[in-house]
N, C-alpha and C positions, 0 to 999 in steps of 0.2 A: 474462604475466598470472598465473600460477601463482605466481612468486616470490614476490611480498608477502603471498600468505595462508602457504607459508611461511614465510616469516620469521616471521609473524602467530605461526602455530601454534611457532615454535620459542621463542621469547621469550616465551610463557605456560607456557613449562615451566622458566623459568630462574628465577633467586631476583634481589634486586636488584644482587648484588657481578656479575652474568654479564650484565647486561640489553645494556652497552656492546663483548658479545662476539660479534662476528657470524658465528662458526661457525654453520653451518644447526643442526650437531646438539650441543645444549649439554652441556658436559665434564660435569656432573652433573645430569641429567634432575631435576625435581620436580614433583609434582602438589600443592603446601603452596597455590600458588595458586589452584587451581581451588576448593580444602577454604573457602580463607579468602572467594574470591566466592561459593560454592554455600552456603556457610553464614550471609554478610552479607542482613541482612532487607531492606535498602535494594535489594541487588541481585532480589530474589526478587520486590519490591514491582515493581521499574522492568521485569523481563520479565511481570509479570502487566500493567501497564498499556499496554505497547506489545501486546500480545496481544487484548488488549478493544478499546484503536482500532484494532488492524487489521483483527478478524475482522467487527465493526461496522458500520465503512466500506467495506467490503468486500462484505458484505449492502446495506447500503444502494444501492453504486453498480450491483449487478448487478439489484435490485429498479426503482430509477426511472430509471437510465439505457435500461434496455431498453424500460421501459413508454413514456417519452416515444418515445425510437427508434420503435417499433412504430407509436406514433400519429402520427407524421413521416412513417413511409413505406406505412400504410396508411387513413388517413383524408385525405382532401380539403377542406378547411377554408379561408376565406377567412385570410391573413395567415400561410399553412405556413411560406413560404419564405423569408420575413420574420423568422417567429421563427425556424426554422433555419440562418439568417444571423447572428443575434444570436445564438447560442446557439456557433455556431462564430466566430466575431469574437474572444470572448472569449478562442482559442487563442492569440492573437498578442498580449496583455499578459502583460508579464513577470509572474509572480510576488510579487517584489521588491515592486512598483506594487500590489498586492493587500493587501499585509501591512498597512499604516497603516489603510486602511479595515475589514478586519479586525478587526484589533484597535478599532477607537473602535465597533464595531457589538457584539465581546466586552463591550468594559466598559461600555457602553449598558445590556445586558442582564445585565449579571453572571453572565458565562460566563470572566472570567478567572480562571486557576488551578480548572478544571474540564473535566471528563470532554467532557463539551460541546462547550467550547471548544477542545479541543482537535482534535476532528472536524467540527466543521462548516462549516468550509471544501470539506472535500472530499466530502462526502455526496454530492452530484452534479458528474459532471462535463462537460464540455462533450466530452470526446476519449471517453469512453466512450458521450453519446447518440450522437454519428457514425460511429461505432463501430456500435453494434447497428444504426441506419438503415439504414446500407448493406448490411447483412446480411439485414434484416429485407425489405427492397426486393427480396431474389433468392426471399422463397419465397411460390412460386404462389398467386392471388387464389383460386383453384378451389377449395384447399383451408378457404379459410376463408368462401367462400360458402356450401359445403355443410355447416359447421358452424354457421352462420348459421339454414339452413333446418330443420336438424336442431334449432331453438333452444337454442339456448346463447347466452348473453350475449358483449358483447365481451371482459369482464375473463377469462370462463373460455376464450374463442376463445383469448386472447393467453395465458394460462396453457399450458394443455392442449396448444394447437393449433400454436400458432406457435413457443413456448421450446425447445419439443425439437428442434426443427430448426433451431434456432441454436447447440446447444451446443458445438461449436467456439469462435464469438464468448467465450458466455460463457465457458470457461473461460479463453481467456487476458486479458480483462476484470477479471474474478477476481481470477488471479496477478499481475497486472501492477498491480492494485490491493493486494490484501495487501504485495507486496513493498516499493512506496513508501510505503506507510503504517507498515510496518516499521521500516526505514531511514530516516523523515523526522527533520527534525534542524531545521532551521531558525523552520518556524512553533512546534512541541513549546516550544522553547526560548527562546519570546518573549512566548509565552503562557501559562506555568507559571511560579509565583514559590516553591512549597512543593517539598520533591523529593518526597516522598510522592507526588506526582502527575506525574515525571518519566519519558519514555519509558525506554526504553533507549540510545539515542544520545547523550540528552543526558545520563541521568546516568551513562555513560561519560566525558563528558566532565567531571566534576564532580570526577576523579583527576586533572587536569590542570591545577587551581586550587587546588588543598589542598595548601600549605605547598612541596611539590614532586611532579613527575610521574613518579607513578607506572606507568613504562612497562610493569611485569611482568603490572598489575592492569588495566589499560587491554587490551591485546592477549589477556588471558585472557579478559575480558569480552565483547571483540569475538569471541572463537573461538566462544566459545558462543552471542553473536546470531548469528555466522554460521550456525549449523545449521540454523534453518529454513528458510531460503535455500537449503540446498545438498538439503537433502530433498526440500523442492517442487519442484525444478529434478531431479532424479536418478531421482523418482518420476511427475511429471509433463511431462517433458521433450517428450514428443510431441505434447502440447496444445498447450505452448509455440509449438515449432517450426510446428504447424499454425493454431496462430494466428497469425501474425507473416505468414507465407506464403498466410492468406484476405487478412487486412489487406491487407496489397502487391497481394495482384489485383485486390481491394476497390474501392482507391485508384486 
């Protein structure tokens, strides 16, 4: 698991004559690459915008996935389970099967090649409201009676009352949302036509269709998406692991 982000990391320090040299540690180390990406405005543009859909998306899904969640597993409503049905159904279409309708609903509205478009596939998700339900279904009715009587509304019950004793859920909800919104590559790059408007994934990939591949610039690139990845994980790792580990009891 470890090798390829070496490699990773060792072929962003090599120039193009070294890229075909697969010593781990390259015979003459450079950092001309890291200068020539950290200095290209295209590069600086593509981490500002995967930065914006990820932190966004990310807000969004811990704002309505947990509200609807909450209202799944503490309101009684004629047709709960019904739509809780529908709403998990949707786990079992590929993706793929997603994309075409997608897209003809982007260009319907004129959301292709837009900030938009680019997120609103995933603003809610169907594995994130099942996610907080089940979580939101273990914390005791008592406590949100007596905020009730105390009056408080439901939004500030589910605020106040209820979020903070989900915080586990959310935070690996959160990470597990920023990190694939990070790394998405596929819908980003179906539905952007300008690069101005390019993630990071994809216009890493955009060294890989100009003239020739450039592997030195590709691998430097990716060392440096890597980063937030390996922070969030290095800094938060016990949320991780304690989400992953409610989830599975959850389940």
């Amino acid at each position: 698991m470890v090798t390829p982000l070496l490699f990773m990391l060792s072929t962003s320090l090599k120039d193009a004559s070294q890229v075909y040299d697969l010593r781990v540690i390259p015979e003459t180390p450079t950092l001309d690459n890291y200068i020539e990406i950290l200095g290209d405005g295209r590069f600086t543009r593509w981490l500002m915008n995967s930065t914006i859909v990820a932190v966004i998306v990310t807000l969004s899904n811990v704002f309505f996935d947990s509200l609807v969640g909450y209202t799944l597993a503490k309101f009684r409503f004629r047709g709960r389970y019904i739509v809780f049905i529908a709403i998990l159904s949707t786990l079992m279409i590929p993706t793929e099967m997603l994309v075409l309708p997608w897209y003809l609903m982007a260009s319907q509205f004129g959301w292709i090649d837009s900030y938009w478009g680019i997120m609103f596939p995933g603003m809610m998700t169907a594995f994130g409201t099942f996610l907080m339900k089940q979580f939101f279904e273990g914390v005791p009715d008592d406590f949100l009676e007596a905020a009730r009587i105390d009056g408080l509304n439901e939004f500030t019950i589910w605020w106040k009352i209820a979020m903070p004793l989900v915080t586990p859920a959310l935070s690996a909800l959160a990470i597990f949302t920023f990190l694939g919104n990070w790394t998405a590559f596929f819908w980003p790059l179906i539905v952007t036509t300008s690069a101005e408007l390019y993630t990071l994934p994809v216009g890493l990939s955009s060294f890989a269709v100009e003239q020739s591949i450039q592997w030195e610039k590709i691998m430097t690139g990716a060392s440096i998406a890597t980063l937030p990845t390996l922070i969030i994980f290095l800094f938060l790792q016990r949320y991780i692991v304690r989400g992953v580990m409610l989830t599975g009891l959850k389940g």
